[in-house]
RODREN-975973 format. One line per field, with one value per residue (C-alpha): x, y, z. Coordinates in steps of 0.05 Angstrom, whole numbers. Example, Ala and Ser with C-alpha at 12.3 -4.5 7.8 and 13.67 -1.06 7.14 Angstrom:
xx <- 246 | 273;
yy <- -90 | -21;
zz <- 156 | 143;
This chain:
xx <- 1402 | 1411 | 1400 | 1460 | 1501 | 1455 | 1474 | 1548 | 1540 | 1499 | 1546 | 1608 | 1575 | 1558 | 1623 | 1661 | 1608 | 1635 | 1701 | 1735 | 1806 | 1853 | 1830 | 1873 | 1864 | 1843 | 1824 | 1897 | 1947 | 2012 | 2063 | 2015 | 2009 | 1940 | 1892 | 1880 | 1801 | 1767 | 1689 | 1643 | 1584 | 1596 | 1515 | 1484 | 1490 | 1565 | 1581 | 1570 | 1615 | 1669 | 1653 | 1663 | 1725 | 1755 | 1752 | 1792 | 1873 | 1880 | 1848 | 1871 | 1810 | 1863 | 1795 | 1723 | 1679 | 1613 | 1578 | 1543 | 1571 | 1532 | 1553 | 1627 | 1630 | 1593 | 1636 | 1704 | 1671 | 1677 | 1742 | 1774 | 1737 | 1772 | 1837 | 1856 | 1885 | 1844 | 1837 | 1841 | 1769 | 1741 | 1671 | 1660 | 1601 | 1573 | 1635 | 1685 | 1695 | 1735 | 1793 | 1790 | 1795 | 1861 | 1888 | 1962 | 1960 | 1886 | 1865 | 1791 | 1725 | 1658 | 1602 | 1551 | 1508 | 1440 | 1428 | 1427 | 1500 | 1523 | 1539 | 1576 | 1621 | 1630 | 1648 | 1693 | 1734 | 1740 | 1772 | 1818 | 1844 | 1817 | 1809 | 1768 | 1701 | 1641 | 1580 | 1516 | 1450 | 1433 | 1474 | 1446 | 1385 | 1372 | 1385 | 1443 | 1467 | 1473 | 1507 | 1551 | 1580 | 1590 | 1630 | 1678 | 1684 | 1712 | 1753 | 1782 | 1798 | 1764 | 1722 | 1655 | 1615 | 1557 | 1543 | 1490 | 1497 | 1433 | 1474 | 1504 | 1445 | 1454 | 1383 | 1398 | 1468 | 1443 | 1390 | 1443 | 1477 | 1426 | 1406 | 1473 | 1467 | 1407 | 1362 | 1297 | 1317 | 1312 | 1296 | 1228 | 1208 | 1232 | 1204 | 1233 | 1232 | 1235 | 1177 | 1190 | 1145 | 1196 | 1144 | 1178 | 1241 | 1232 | 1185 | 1220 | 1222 | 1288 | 1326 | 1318 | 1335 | 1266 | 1198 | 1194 | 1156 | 1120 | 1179 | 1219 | 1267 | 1305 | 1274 | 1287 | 1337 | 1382 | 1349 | 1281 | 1326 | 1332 | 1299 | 1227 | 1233 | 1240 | 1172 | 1138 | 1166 | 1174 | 1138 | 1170 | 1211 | 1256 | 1296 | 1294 | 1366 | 1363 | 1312 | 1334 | 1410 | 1411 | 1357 | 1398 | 1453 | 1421 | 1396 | 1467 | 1442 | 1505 | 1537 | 1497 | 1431 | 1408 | 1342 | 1306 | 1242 | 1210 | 1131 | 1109 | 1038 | 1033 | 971 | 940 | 976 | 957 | 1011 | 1043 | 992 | 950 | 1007 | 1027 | 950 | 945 | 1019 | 1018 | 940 | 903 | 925 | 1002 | 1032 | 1062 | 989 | 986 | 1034 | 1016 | 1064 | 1072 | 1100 | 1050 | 1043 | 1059 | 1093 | 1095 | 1146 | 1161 | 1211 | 1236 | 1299 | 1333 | 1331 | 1255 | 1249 | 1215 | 1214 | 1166 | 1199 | 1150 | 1163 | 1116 | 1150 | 1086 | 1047 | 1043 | 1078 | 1128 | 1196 | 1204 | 1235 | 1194 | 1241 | 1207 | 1249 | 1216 | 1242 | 1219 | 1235 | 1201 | 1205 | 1227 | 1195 | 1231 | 1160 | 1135 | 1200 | 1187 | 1204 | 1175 | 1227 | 1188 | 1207 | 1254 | 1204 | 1170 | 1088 | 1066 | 1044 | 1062 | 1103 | 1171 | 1196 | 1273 | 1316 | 1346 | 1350 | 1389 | 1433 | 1452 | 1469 | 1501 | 1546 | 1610 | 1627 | 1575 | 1608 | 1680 | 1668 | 1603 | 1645 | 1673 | 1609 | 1580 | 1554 | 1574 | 1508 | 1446 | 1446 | 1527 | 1509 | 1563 | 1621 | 1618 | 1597 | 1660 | 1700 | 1691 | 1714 | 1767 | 1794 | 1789 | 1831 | 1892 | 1893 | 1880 | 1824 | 1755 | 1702 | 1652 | 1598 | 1611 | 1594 | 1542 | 1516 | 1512 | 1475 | 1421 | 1392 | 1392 | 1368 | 1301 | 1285 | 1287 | 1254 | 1196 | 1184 | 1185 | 1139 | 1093 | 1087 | 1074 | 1010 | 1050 | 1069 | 1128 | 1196 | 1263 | 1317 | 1389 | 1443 | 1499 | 1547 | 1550 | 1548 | 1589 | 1533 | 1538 | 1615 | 1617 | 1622 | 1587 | 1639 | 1609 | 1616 | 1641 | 1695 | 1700 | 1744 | 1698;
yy <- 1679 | 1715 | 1793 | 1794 | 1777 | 1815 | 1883 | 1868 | 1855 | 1919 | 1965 | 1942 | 1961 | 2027 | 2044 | 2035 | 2061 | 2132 | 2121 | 2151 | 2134 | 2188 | 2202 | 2166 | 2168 | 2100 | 2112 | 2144 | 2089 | 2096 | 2044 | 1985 | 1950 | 1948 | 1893 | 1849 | 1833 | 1793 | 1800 | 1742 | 1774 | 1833 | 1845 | 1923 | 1900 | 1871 | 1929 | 1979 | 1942 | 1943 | 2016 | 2027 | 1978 | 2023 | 2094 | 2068 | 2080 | 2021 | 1963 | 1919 | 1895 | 1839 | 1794 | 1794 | 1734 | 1731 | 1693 | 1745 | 1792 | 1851 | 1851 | 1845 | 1907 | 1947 | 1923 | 1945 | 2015 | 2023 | 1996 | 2037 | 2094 | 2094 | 2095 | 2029 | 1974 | 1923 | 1861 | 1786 | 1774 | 1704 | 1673 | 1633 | 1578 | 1573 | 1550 | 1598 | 1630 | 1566 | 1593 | 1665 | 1628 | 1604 | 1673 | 1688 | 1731 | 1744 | 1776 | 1772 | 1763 | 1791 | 1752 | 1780 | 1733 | 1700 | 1677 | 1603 | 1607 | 1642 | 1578 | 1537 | 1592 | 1611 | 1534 | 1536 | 1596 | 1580 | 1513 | 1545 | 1578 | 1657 | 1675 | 1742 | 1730 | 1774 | 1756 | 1798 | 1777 | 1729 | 1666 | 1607 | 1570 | 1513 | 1508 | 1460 | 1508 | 1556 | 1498 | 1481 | 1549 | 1560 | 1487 | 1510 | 1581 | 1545 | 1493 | 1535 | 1592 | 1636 | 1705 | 1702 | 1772 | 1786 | 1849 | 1874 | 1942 | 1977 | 1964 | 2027 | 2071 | 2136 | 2135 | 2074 | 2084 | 2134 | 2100 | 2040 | 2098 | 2120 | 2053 | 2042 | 2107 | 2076 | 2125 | 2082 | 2045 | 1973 | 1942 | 1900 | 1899 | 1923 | 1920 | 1912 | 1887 | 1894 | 1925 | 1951 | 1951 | 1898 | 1878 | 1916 | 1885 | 1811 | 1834 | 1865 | 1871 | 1828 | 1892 | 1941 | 1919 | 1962 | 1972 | 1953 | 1893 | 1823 | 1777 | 1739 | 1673 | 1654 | 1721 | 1772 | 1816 | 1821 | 1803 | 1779 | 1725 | 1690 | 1724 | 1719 | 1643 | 1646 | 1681 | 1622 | 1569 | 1588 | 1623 | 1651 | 1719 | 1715 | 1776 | 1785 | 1814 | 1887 | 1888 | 1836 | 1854 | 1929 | 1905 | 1844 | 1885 | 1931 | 1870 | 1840 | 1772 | 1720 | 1773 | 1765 | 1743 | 1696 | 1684 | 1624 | 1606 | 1636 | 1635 | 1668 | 1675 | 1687 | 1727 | 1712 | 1723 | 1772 | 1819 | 1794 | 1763 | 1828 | 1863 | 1810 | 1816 | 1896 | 1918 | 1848 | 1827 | 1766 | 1724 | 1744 | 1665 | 1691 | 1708 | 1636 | 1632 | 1606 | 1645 | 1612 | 1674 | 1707 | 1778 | 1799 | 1751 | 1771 | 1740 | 1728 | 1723 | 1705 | 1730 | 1698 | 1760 | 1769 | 1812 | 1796 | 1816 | 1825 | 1826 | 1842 | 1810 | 1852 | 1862 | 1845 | 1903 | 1978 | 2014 | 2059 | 2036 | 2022 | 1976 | 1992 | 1998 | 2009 | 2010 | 1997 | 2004 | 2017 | 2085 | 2101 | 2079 | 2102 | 2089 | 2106 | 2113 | 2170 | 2202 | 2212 | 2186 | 2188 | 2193 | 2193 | 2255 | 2276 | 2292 | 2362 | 2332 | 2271 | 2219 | 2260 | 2241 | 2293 | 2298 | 2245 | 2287 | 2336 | 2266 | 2231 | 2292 | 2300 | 2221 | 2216 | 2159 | 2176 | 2127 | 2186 | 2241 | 2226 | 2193 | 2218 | 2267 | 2201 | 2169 | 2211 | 2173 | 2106 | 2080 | 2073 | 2138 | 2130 | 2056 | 2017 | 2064 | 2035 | 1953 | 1956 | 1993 | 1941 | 1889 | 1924 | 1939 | 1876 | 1842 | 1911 | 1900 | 1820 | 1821 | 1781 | 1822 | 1870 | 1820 | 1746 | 1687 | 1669 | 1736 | 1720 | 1649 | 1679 | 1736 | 1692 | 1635 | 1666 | 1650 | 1575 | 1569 | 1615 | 1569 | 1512 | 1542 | 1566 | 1485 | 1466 | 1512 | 1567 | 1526 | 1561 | 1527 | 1529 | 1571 | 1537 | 1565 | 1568 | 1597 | 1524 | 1567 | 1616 | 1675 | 1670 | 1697 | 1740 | 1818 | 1865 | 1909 | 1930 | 2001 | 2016 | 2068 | 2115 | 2072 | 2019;
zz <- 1875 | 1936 | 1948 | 1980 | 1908 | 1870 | 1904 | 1905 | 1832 | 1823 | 1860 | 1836 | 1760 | 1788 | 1818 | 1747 | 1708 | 1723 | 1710 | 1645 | 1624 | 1589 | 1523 | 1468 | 1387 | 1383 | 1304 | 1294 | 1321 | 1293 | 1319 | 1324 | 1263 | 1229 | 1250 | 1185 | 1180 | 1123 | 1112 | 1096 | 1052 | 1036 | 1010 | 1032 | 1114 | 1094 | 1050 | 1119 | 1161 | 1101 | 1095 | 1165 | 1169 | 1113 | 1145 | 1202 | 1195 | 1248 | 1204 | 1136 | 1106 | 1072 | 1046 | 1021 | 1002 | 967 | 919 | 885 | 829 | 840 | 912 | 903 | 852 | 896 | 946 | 901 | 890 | 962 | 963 | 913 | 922 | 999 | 965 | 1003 | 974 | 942 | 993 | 960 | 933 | 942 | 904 | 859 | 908 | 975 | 1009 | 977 | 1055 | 1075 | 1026 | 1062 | 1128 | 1106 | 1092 | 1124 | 1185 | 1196 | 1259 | 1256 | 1206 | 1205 | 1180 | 1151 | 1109 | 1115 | 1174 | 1168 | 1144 | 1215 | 1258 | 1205 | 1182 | 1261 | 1270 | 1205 | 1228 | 1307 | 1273 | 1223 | 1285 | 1286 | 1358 | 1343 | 1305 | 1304 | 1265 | 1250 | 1289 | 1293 | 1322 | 1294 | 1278 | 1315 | 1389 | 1376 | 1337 | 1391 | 1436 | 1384 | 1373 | 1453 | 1468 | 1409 | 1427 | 1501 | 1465 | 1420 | 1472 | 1425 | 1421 | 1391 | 1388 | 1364 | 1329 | 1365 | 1351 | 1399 | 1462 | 1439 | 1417 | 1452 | 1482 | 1503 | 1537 | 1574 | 1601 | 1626 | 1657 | 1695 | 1717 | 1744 | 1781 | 1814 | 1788 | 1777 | 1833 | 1831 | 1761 | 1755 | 1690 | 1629 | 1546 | 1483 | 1416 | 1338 | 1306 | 1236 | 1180 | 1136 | 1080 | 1028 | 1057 | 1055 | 981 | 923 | 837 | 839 | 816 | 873 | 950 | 981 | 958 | 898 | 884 | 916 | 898 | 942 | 947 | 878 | 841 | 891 | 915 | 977 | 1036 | 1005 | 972 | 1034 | 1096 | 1071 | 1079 | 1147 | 1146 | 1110 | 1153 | 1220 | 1277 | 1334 | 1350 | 1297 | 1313 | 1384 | 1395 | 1391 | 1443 | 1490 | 1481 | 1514 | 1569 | 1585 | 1601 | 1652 | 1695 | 1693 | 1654 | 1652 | 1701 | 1762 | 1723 | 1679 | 1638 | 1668 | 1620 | 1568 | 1535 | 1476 | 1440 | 1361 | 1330 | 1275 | 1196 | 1151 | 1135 | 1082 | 1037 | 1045 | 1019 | 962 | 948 | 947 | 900 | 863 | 853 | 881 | 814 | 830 | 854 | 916 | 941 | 947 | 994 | 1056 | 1111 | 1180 | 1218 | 1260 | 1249 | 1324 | 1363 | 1445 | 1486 | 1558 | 1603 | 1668 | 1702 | 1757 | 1804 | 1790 | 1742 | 1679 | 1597 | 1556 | 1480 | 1411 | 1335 | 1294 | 1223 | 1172 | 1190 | 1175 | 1230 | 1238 | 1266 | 1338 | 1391 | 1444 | 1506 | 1576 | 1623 | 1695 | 1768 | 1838 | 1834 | 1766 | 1686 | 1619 | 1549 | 1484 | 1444 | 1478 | 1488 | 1567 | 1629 | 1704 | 1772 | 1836 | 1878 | 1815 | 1763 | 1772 | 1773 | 1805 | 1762 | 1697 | 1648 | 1643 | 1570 | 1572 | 1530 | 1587 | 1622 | 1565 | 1556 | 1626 | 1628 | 1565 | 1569 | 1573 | 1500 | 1471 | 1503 | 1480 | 1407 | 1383 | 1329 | 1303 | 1288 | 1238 | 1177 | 1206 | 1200 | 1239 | 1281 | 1304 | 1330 | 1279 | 1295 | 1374 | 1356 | 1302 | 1349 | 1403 | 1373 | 1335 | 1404 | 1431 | 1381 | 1388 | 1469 | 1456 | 1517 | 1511 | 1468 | 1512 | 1487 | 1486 | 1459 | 1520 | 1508 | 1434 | 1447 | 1507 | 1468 | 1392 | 1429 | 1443 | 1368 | 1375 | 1439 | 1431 | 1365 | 1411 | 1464 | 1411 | 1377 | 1443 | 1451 | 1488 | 1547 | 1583 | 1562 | 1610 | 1584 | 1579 | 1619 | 1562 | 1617 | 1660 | 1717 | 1710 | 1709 | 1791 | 1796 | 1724 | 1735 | 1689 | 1649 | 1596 | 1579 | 1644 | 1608 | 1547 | 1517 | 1478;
């Protein structure tokens, strides 16, 4: 990868990044007809995209599909609470979603179901001939899986999208726009990752979705039904996409950049049996469990323009919530945790941290500075209005989705490999290039506008 490309890709980003188109009600379109979405799963993550999908006067939610009762009247409160129309409802077993695939005139779905289930209903719609599919993190499973959903996303001339909804935390956005404004100069190394105390996620009574009990799998509730499983039988960064997806996107990966190979280390596991042990009792069967996740789970990784990641799983352990962002360049860094950031010959003392917030403000991204009104109570700090919006967008103006399916395959692929350099004693593993090549001439446009 020559310097040479590198800047060219680097300075075209930065001379769109400033540019803002005139302002247009994107929410309020009146002569377009609505775009007609169905929703796979429509369980507490499901039921925020439908809430979502329904306070927009562009969209038709025209289908829902779930297997579970509770979910689907929850799901119709929503519905007819909105004062929308009530979309065709289809359940009744696991495969029920290849009847909504079917439905007349459908634009787009979103999937939002246990994660195992993400690359054959991906597969099933791409074949029943939708061209606009967004799924929730994370892609697939298995590595084939991620191969698999990126040869028929090209045969099938077709938009895959993954929800990854932190490329637009305002923080965050910021941050991107002062990196294309060359601000920390030239990117080295940057940190991310998912640490979130999740115990009382993936453990429940069966009844109630959060803290509630040590249950899990056939017993539990919501996400412990299924998620915890993954906990008990596999060991690697299982969630590595909100941390690697807003990183990957400053250093241009599959625009410039690609990730080349990958390592990552497991600790110990305690978490979870400690905490089946302390709300359930030591006699309680789970606390026989024996879980294969690691409790922190470090990952590295190697760019092709040098730089390198360093990416944290750590969701069995008392904490509170962060994804740890550093953001490191020749000029100076960022770090979300402590709120601060250091510019050489910008900040006011040498080798002191400056508080980021006049930073962020200043830099707000111009997506921020146009919609932020709109994205009040649309869950997780503003960050669903934009991922929805993008792909709602996508399918009006038929154009590709600002996140793709190779996006969608590097960052979820982390999960599989980092399992298979952790079986194999940590040894450093090469990382696929899912574009075939094409990460040498692809331009960076995300978020280069107010628009979406």
């Amino acid at each position: 990868m020559s310097i040479t490309r590198r800047d060219f890709v680097k300075n075209t980003s930065i001379a769109f990044a400033g540019l803002a188109l005139p302002a247009t009600n994107i929410l309020d379109t009146k002569d377009a007809a609505p775009v007609k979405i169905g929703v796979i799963g429509v369980g507490l993550r499901g039921q925020n995209h439908l809430e979502n999908l329904l306070r927009r006067k562009d969209v038709e939610v025209v289908a829902i599909c779930d297997v579970d009762d509770r979910m689907l009247g929850m799901s119709k409160d929503l519905i007819q609470k909105s004062g929308k129309a009530m979309p065709k409802v289809f359940t009744g077993d696991n495969y029920a979603y290849r009847n909504l695939l079917q439905t007349k005139n459908l634009d787009g779905i979103i999937i939002a179901t246990p994660w195992e289930w993400h690359t054959p209903m991906i597969l099933d719609a791409l074949s029943a001939g939708l061209k606009y599919v967004a799924t929730e993190v994370i892609l697939g499973i298995t590595l084939q899986d991620h191969w698999n959903v990126v040869n028929a996303a090209e045969v099938h001339n077709a938009n895959v999208m993954m929800l990854e909804n932190v490329c637009y935390r305002r923080d965050v956005m910021a941050i991107l726009n002062m990196v294309r404004k060359g601000m920390f100069g030239e990117l080295i190394h940057l940190q991310g990752g998912y640490q979130h105390d999740l115990r009382g996620v993936k453990l429940n009574d069966g009844k109630t979705a959060y803290n509630s009990g040590v249950e899990f799998g056939e017993k539990a509730f919501s996400e412990a039904r299924w998620r915890t499983n993954h906990s008990v039988h596999r060991n690697g960064d299982l969630y590595p996409t909100h941390g690697v997806g807003p990183l990957a996107m400053m250093i241009d990966i599959n625009r410039g950049n690609r990730f080349q190979s990958l390592c990552s280390f497991s600790s110990k596991t305690r978490g979870l049996h400690n905490y089946i042990v302390k709300k359930g009792g030591e006699n309680h069967p789970n606390a026989k469990v024996e879980f294969k996740l690691g409790d922190v789970v470090t990952t590295n990784i190697k760019c092709a323009n040098g730089e390198t990641i360093l990416l944290q799983h750590d969701t069995s352990s008392p904490r509170p919530y962060s994804l740890g962002f550093r953001v490191q360049g020749t000029n100076g860094l960022w770090m979300d945790v402590n709120h601060s950031l250091y510019i050489e010959g910008v900040s006011q003392k040498n080798d002191q941290w400056e508080e980021a917030q006049s930073y962020l403000d200043k830099y707000d991204h111009p997506l921020w500075a146009r919609w932020s009104k709109d994205t009040e109570g649309a869950g997780h700090g503003g960050m669903d209005f934009f991922v929805l919006q993008a792909f709602i967008e996508s399918i009006k103006r038929k154009t590709p989705t600002p996140m793709d399916v190779y996006d969608a395959a590097a960052w979820s692929a982390i999960t599989p490999l980092s399992e298979s350099s952790i079986e194999m004693g940590s040894q450093t593993v090469d990382f696929p290039d899912f574009t075939s090549g094409k990460w040498m001439t692809t331009k960076n446009n995300f978020a280069l506008t107010n628009e979406y």
